[in-house]
C-alpha positions, 0 to 999 in steps of 0.5 A: 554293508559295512559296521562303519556305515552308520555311525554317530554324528558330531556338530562342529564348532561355529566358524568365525571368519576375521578379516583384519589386517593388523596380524598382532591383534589375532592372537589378542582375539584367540586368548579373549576367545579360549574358553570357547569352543569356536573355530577361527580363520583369520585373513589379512586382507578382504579379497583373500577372504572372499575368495575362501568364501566364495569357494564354501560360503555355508562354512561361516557362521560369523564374519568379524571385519576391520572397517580399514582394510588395504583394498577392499575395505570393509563397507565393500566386504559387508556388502560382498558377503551380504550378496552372498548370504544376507543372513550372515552375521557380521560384526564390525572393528572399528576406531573410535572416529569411525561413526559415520562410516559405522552409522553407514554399515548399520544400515547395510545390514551389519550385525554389531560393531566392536571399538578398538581397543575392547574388553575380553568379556565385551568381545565374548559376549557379542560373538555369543550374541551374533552367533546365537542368532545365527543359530536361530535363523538357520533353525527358522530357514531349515524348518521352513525348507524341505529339509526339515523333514529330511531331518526329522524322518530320513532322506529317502525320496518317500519323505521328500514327496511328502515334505513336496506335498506338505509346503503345497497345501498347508498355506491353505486352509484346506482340510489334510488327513493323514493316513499311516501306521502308527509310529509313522509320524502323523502328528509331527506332520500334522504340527509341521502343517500347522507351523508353515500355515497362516495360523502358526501363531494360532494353537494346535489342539490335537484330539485322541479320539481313542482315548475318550470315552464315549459318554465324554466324548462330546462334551471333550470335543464341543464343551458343556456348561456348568450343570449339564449333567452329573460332576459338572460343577464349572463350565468346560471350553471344548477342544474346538474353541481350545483351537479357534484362530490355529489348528485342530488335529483330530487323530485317530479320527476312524475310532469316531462312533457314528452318532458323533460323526453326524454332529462332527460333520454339522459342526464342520459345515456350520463352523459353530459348536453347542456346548453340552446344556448350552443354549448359545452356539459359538462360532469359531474357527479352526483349520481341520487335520485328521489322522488314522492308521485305517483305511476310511474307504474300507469303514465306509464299506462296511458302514462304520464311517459316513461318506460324506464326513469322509469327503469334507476331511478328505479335502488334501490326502496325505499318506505316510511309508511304512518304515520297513519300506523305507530302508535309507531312512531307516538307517538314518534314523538309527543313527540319529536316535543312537547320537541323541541316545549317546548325548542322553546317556554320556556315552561314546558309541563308535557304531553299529556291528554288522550283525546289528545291522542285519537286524535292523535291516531284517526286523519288519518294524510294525512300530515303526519309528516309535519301536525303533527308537526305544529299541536304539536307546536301550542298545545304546544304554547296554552297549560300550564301544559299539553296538554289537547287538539291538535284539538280545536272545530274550528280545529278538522277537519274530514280527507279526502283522495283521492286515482288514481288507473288504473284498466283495462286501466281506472283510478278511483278516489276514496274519503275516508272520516275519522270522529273522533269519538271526532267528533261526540261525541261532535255532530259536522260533518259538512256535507257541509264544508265536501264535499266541501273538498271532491269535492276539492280533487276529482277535484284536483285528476281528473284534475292531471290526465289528465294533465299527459296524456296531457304530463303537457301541461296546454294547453291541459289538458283546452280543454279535461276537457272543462275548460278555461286555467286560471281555470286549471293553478288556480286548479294545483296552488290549487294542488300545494299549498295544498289547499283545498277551493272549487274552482269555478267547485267544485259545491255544490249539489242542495237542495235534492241531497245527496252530498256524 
């Protein structure tokens, strides 16, 4: 792989076609338009004009055409190039005795019209006009199209099964969930589902279940009346009325403790909420999208998740890759963030170095797109000319993954530990800083599930594993917040033990 094969794209200057076959008038349009950053192709005559078009008709952003032409006039060129892409702007030159045939193309579909003779600043402020809305249409047809998520998340043909299955489903009201990892863009297809539905014009509420407390978490999700308990001094609209008439996207819904997974399955099949000390259930209306970055089947195994809950937000699943899986968008990415990073910055940044490139192909990743594009930034930022590295010594760091599978009614923990080869090329694998990452992890995986099986009561989870509650509490902190410092249970291993 060569250091040129990711580099940093440029947007090229909008495109406008002239079709007027008094040549003078060309250099008139050039000096009006000199302070902008336009590209001009000027054309005497209306069947020249077609022809470059028809070869390249995606290359116009806006066609400005005299309505007196030799030839084809410019009523025929309006409707030739509205045959070829109706969203095309066109403006029209005109003469002050031309209304009728003015009146005439309006109706055909032009953009604006410009009488000759005009001002500079007239003629400006209508190309500016025409082209933004160029720009608008273009971005509306793009995120209705496949192609939004090609941009968005990569052109491998993982993304574009899941952009397939997106534009199926979500013109329904059917309930989605999401499964993946984290950082893998769950909520970005959960908004994507929710702009192409029926109630894009509705809100888009999203709930953390992992970010509630227990003791809130009802009165977050249903709303409570003024009284209802200790510091509630004024009335609170729930999420699920937040989100009447749009879509309520439930993340990390697994982390749902099992008593509220009863009252979230009545709320479902009921489609009414009771406010906490209400007395009144409201009805409302919302289309379901849950996310999580654990298996369901594995929690209804081990009795942490309700089948029945499972199936009523299972209604379309839609599961996301890994981005160590997907290497073509991964380069992709790398090349997005750096440009946007470049723009961020006011850098100039000619590429990647091929060692760089091998960490990036090399690294696993387990943050995925988050975790990428905070590493590009910070390369882009320390980096001139190109980007020699994206790990410094300090920060080349080894990848640790744990992964809760049920097998025969048990659940197994197991680790995997990832070395770059830059890693052991340069000499460094810190054995000690590596197993203390991976004692973090089995910890953290080790304490997740039994607090699943403890119905996300912290409570219990503290008497089965024989810890003390404010250990447990620190270690789903931990959990929550990503951490990976070993914590007071992660003991390191006596002198002569293998530790891994």
């Amino acid at each position: 792989m060569s250091p040129e094969s990711v580099t940093t794209p440029q947007d090229p200057p909008a495109n406008i076609v002239v079709i007027e076959d008094h040549e003078p008038l060309w250099d008139v349009i050039r000096r009006a338009c000199h302070a902008q950053a336009w590209s001009f192709q000027f054309f005497a005559s209306a069947e020249e004009a077609m022809e470059c078009a028809a070869a390249s008709p995606g290359d116009m952003d806006l066609v400005v055409v005299d309505l007196r032409l030799p030839g084809m006039d410019g009523v025929e060129a309006l409707r030739t190039l509205h045959q070829m892409d109706y969203t095309l702007p066109i403006v029209l030159l005109t003469s002050l005795n031309d209304s009728p045939t003015v009146v005439q193309c309006m109706k055909l579909g032009a953009y604006d019209f410009i009488t000759k003779p005009f001002r500079n600043e007239d003629l400006v402020y209508r190309f500016r006009r025409a082209l933004e809305k160029r720009r608008l249409i273009r971005r509306c047809v793009h995120f209705e199209s496949n192609e939004y998520l090609r941009a968005v998340m990569g052109p491998s043909q993982a993304v574009q099964r899941l952009a397939e299955a997106i534009h199926q489903v979500s013109p329904t009201e059917m309930a989605v969930l999401i499964e993946g990892e984290s950082g893998t863009g769950k909520e970005i297809l959960a908004r994507y589902i929710h702009s192409l539905s029926r109630r894009n014009r509705g809100p888009f509420v999203a709930v953390d279940y992992g970010a509630i407390p227990d003791n809130l978490l009802e009165g977050e999700l249903f709303g409570s009346r003024k009284g209802s308990f200790t510091g509630a001094v004024a009335n609170h609209e729930g999420k699920f009325k937040m989100a009447d008439g749009g879509t309520l996207f439930l993340d990390e819904i697994a982390n749902l403790p099992l008593h509220m997974q009863v009252k979230l399955l009545r709320v479902l099949q009921e489609r009414v909420v009771m406010p906490v000390g209400g007395r009144e259930p409201l009805p409302f209306s919302a289309r379901l999208i849950a996310a999580t970055n654990s298996s369901l089947e594995a929690a209804i195994e081990k009795g942490s998740f309700r089948l029945d809950l499972y199936h009523r937000i299972t209604e379309f699943p839609v599961c996301t890759t890994p981005l160590r899986e997907r290497i073509e968008d991964l380069l992709y990415l790398c090349s997005r963030f750096m440009h946007d990073a470049c723009a961020e910055f006011g850098k100039q940044i000619e590429g990647f170095s091929e060692e760089a490139l091998d960490q990036i192909v090399s690294y696993p990743w387990p943050g995925n797109v988050r975790e990428l594009k905070s590493v590009i930034r910070r390369a882009v930022l320390v980096n001139t000319g190109r980007i020699e590295r994206v790990f410094t010594q300090r920060d080349s760091q080894p990848g640790t993954r744990v992964f809760t599978t049920a097998m025969d009614g048990n659940t197994v923990v197991r680790a995997e530990v990832v070395i770059g080869k830059d890693m052991i090329l340069r000499k460094r694998v810190p054995l000690k800083q590596i197993r203390k990452q991976v004692i973090c992890k089995i910890n953290q995986a080790i304490v997740g599930t039994v607090l699943q099986h403890a119905g996300g009561n912290k409570s219990n989870a503290a008497r089965i594993l024989q810890l003390d509650y404010k250990t447990v509490h620190t270690l789903c902190k931990e959990t929550a917040n990503g951490k990976e410092d070993v914590h007071e249970q992660a003991e390191e291993p006596q002198a002569g033990e293998s530790g891994l």
